[in-house]
Structure formats: C-alpha cells, structure tokens
DOSEBA-505391 format. One line per 4 residues: number of its first residue (from 0); their letters; for each residue z, y, x of N, C-alpha, C. Coordinates in Angstrom, 2 decimals. Layout:
REM residues N
NUM> A> Z/Y/X/Z/Y/X/Z/Y/X | ...
END
This chain:
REM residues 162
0> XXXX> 42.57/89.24/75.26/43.82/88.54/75.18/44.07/87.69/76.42 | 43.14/87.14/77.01/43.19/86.43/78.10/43.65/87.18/79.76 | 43.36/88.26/79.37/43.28/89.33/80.46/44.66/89.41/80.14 | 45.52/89.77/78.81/47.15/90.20/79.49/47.58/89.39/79.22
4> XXXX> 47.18/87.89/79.12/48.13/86.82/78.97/48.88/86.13/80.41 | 48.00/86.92/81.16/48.34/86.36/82.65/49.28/87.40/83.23 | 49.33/88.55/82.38/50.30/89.55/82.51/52.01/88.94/82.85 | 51.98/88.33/81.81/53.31/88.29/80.97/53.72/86.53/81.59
8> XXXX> 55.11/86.57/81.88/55.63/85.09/82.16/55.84/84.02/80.71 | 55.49/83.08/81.13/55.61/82.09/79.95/57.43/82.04/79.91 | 57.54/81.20/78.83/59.18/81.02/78.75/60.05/80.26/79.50 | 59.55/79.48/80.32/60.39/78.50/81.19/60.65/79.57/82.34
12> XXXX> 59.11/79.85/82.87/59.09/81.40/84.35/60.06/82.60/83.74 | 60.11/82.78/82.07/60.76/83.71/82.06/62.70/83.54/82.32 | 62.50/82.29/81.07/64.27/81.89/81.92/64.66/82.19/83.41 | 63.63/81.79/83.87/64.10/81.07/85.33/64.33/82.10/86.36
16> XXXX> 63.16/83.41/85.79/63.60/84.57/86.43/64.88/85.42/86.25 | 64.55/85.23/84.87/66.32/86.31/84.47/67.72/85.03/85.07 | 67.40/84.13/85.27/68.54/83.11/85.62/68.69/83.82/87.51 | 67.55/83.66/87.75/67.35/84.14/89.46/68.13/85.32/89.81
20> XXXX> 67.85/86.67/89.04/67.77/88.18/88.99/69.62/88.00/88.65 | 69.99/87.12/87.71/71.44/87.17/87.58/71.98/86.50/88.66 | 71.60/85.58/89.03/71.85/85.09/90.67/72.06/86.14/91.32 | 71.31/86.73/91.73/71.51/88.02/93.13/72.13/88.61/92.96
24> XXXX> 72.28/89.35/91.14/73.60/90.66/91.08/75.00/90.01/91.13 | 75.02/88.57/91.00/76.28/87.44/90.82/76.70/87.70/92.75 | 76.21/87.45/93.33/75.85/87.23/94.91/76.16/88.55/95.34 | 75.64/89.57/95.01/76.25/91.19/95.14/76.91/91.32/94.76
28> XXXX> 77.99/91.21/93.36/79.21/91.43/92.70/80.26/90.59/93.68 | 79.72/89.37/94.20/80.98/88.85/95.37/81.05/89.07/96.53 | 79.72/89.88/96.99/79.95/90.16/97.85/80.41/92.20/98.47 | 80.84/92.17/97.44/80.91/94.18/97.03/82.54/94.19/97.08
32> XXXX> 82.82/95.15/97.91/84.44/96.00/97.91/84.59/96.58/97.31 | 85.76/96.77/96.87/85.87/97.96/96.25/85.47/97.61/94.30 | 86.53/98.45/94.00/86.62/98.58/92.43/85.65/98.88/91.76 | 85.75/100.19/92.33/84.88/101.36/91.92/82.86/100.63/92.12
36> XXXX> 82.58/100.33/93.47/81.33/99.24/93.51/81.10/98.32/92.53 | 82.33/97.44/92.47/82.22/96.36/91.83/82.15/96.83/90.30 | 82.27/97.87/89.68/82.30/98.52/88.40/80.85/98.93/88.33 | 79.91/99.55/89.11/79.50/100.09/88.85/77.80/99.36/89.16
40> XXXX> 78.23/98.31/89.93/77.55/97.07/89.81/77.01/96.08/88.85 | 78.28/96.18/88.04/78.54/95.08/86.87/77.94/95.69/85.91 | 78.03/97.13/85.94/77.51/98.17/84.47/75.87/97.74/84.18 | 74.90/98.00/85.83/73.77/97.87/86.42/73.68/96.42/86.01
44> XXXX> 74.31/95.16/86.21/74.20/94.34/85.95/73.91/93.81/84.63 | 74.56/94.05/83.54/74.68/94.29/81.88/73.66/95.19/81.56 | 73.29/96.20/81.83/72.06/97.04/81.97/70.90/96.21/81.59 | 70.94/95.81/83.14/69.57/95.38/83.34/69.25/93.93/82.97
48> XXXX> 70.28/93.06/82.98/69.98/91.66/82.23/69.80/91.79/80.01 | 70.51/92.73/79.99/70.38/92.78/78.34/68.86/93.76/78.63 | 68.40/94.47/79.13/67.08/94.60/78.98/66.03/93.26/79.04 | 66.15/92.61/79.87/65.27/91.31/80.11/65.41/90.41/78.86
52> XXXX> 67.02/90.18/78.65/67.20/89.31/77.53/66.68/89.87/75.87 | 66.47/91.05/76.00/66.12/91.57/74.48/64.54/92.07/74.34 | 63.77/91.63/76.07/62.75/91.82/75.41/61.68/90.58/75.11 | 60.37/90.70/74.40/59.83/89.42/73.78/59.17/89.37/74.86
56> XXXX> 58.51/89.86/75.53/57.94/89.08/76.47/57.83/90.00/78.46 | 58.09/89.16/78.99/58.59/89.62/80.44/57.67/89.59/81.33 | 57.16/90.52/82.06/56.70/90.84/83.19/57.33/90.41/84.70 | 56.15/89.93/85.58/56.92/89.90/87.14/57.48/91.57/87.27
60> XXXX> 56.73/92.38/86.82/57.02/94.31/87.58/58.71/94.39/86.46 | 59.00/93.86/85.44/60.15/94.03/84.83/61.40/93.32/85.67 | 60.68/91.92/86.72/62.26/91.38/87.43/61.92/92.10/88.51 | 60.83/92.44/89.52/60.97/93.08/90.23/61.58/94.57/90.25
64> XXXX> 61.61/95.21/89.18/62.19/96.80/89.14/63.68/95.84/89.06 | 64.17/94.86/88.72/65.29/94.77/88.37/65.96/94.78/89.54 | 65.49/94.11/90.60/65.68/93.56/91.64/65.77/94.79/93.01 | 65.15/95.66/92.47/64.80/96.90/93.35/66.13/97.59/92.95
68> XXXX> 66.29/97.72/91.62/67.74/99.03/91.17/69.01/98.20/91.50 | 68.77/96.79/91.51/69.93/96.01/92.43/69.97/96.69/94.28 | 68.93/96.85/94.78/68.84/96.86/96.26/69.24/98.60/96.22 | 68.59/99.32/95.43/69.41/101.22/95.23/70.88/101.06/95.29
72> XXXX> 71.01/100.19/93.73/72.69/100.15/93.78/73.44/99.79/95.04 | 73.57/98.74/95.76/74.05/97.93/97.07/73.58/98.80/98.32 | 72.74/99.97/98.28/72.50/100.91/99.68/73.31/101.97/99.29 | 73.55/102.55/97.57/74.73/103.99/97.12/75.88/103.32/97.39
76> XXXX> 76.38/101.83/97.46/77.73/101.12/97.43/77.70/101.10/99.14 | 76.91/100.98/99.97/77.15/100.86/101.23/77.43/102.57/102.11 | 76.75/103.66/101.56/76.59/104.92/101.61/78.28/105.37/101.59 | 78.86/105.13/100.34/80.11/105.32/99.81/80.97/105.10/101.06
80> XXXX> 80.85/103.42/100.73/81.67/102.46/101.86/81.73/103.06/103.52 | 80.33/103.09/104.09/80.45/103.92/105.36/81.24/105.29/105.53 | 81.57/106.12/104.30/81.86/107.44/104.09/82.74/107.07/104.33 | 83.82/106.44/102.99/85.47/105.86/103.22/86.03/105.29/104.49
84> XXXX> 85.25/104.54/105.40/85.71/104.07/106.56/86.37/104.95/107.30 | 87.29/105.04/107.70/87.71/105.65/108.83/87.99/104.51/110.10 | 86.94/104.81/110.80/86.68/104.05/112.15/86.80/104.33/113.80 | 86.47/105.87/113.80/86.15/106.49/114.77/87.53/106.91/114.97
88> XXXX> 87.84/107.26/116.64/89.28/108.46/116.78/88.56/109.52/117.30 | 88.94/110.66/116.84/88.61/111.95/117.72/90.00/112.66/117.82 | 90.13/113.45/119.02/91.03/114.52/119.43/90.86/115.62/118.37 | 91.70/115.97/118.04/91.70/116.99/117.23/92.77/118.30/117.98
92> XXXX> 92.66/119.73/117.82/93.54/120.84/118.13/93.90/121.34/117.14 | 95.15/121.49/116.90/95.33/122.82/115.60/95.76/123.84/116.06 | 96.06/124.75/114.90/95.90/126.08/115.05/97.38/126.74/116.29 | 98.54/125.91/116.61/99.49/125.71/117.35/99.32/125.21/119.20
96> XXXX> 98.03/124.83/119.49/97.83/124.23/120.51/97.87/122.75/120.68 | 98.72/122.04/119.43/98.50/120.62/119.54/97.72/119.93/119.56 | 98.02/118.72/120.46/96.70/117.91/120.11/97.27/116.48/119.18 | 96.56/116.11/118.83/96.68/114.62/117.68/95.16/114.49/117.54
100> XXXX> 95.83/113.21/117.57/93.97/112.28/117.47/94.18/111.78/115.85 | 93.14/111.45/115.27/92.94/111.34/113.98/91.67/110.47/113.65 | 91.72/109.50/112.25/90.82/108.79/112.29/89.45/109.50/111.51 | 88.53/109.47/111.85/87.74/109.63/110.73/85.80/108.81/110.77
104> XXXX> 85.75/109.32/109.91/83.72/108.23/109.46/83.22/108.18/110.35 | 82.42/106.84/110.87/81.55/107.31/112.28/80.24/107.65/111.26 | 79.70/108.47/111.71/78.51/109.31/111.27/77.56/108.40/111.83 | 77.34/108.03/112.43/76.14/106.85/112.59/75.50/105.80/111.63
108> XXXX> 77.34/105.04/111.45/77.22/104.57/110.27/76.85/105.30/108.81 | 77.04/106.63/108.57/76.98/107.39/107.81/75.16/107.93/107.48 | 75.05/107.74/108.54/73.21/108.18/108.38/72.91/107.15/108.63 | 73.20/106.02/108.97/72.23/104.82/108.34/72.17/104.36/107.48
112> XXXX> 73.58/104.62/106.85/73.50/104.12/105.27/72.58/105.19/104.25 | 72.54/106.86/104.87/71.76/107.55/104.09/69.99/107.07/104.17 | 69.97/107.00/105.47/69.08/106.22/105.58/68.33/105.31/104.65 | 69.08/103.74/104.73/68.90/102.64/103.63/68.85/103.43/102.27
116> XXXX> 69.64/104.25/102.18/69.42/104.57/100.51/68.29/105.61/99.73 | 68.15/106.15/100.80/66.82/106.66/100.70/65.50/106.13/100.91 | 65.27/104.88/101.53/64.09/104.13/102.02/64.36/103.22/100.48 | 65.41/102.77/100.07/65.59/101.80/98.69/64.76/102.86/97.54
120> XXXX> 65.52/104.30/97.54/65.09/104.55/96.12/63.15/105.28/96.17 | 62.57/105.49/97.90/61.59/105.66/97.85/60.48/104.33/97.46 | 61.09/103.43/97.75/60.58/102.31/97.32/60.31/101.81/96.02 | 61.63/102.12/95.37/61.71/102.39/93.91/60.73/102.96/93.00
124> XXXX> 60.68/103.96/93.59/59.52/105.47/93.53/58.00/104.99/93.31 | 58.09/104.11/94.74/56.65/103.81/95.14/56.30/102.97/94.47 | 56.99/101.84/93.47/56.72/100.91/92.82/56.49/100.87/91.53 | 57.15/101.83/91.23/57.02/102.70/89.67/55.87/103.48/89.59
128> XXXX> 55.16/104.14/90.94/54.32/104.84/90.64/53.26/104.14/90.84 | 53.41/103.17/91.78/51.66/101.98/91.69/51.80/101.25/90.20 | 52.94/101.35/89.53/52.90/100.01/87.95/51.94/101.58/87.00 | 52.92/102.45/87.22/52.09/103.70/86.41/50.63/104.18/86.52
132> XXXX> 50.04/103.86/88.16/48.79/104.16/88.27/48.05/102.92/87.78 | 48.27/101.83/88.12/47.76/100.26/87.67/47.65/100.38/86.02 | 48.85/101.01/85.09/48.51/101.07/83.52/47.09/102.09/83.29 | 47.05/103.29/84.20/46.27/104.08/83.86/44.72/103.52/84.21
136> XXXX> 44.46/102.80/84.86/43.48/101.99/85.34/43.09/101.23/84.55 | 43.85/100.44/83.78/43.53/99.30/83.06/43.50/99.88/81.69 | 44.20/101.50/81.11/43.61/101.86/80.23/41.98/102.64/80.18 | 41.77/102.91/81.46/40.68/103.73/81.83/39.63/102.83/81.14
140> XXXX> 39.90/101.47/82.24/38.72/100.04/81.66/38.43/100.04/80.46 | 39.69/99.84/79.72/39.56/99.08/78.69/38.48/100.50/77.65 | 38.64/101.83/77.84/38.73/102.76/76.83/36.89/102.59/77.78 | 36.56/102.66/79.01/35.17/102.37/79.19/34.56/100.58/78.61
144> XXXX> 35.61/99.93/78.49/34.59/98.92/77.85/34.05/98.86/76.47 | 35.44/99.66/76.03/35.23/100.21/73.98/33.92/101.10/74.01 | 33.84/101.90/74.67/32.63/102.94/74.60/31.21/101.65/74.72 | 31.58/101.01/75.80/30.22/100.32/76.25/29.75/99.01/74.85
148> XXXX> 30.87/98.69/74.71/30.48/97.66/73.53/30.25/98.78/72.51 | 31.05/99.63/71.87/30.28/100.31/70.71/29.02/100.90/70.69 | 28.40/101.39/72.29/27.18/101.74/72.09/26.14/100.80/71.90 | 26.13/99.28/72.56/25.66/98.50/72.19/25.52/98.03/70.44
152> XXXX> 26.52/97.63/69.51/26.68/97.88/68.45/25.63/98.91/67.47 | 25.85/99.91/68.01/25.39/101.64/67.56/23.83/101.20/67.41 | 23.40/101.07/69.24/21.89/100.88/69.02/21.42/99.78/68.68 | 21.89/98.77/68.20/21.26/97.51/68.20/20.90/97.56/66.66
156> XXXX> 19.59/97.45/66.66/18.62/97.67/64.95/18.78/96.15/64.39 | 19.06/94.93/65.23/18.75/93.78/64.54/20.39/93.52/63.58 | 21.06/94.85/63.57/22.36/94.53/63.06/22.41/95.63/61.64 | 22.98/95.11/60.61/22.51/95.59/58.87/24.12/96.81/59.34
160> XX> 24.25/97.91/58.49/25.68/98.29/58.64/26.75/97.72/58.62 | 26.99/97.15/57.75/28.43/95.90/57.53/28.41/95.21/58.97
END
C-alpha cells in the first residue's frame, strides 16, 4: 500500500492540478482562431477535465497525458491554420497564355506545422508506451514477489496449515 500511495496525488495536489491543466486549455481556447479550433478545443477540453473530475484518485501520468493531447490538439489547430493561410504570391499561367498571380499556403509554413504535429503525437506515443511498459514491470514485481513470499510460507514447517 505504501508503494502506490506515492503513486496517486493527495487532494489538495489533486485540485491544484486539474485547476492548472484547466488553466492551459483556458490559455489555448484564447489564444486559438478560428471556430472550428476553438470547437474542437473546448470538446478536448470537457473530455479531458470530466475525466480527471470523475476519477477517485489522480495520477501525475493522468495530468501529464492531459497536457500532452492539449499540445497534439494546438500542433492539428496550427497544421490547419498554416494550410488556410494564404500568404505566398506565385505567377500562375492558364490554359489561354495569361498570366495572374494568385495567393496561396507557404509550404514551409506547412511542413513545419506537419512537422510539430508529428513530433507532439510521437511524443504522445512515447509516453503512453513508457506508462504501459512501467505497469508491466511493476506487475512483473509484484507477481515475482507473490511467488517469493508464498514459497517461503509453503516451506516453512514452524507454520500449522491455518
């Protein structure tokens, strides 16, 4: 018990985190363009705070994943955003010989935002899969310490059955 009590945040650390974690998506929701962002932000937002708020007891790896699918969301909202820009002019020809210049995405901006959003959700990835290898570890222990105490138990003659 002592071993996952240090797991889990007490209730003041736990307020204080879900108070924090709503801070940042508060801070991203004002600072986000767009409807469609700001919708789809807020969803992520309600998401992920009614998970924290409904469960009994909270983990640092539960505000940190929270905090991570905040930083995914805000690199797919910047991805978008770079797409929609029309920034760049290029010459354009049509099929007549004309020329007209026309606005469209600078692609720079466009692969850096693919960029960011791919380095966010590998991160994501990577963090989910060290919490998943870390459970399997600590079930490994625990299922070698059950064996080790029951064999002790087993052979020990100074103990009646009961």
């Amino acid at each position: 018990m002592n071993k996952n009590a240090d797991e889990y945040l007490d209730t003041i650390n736990s307020a204080f985190a879900i108070q924090d974690i709503e801070r940042k998506y508060q801070d991203a929701l004002n600072n986000t363009d767009g409807l469609k962002n700001q919708q789809a932000l807020k969803d992520l937002m309600d998401e992920q705070l009614g998970i924290l708020r409904n469960k009994e007891k909270i983990t640092q790896y539960d505000i940190d994943r929270a905090e991570k699918l905040l930083q995914v969301e805000q690199a797919r909202a910047a991805l978008e955003d770079a797409q929609a820009a029309k920034t760049s002019m290029r010459l354009r020809r049509d099929s007549q010989g004309n020329y007209s210049y026309e606005y469209v995405a600078d692609s720079g901006a466009i692969d850096d935002a693919r960029g960011n959003l791919a380095s966010a959700q590998n991160d994501l990835y990577n963090f989910d899969k060290d919490r998943y290898q870390s459970n399997l570890d600590d079930m490994l222990s625990a299922w070698k310490e059950f064996q080790s105490e029951y064999k002790d138990i087993i052979t020990d003659t100074a103990l009646s059955e009961q």
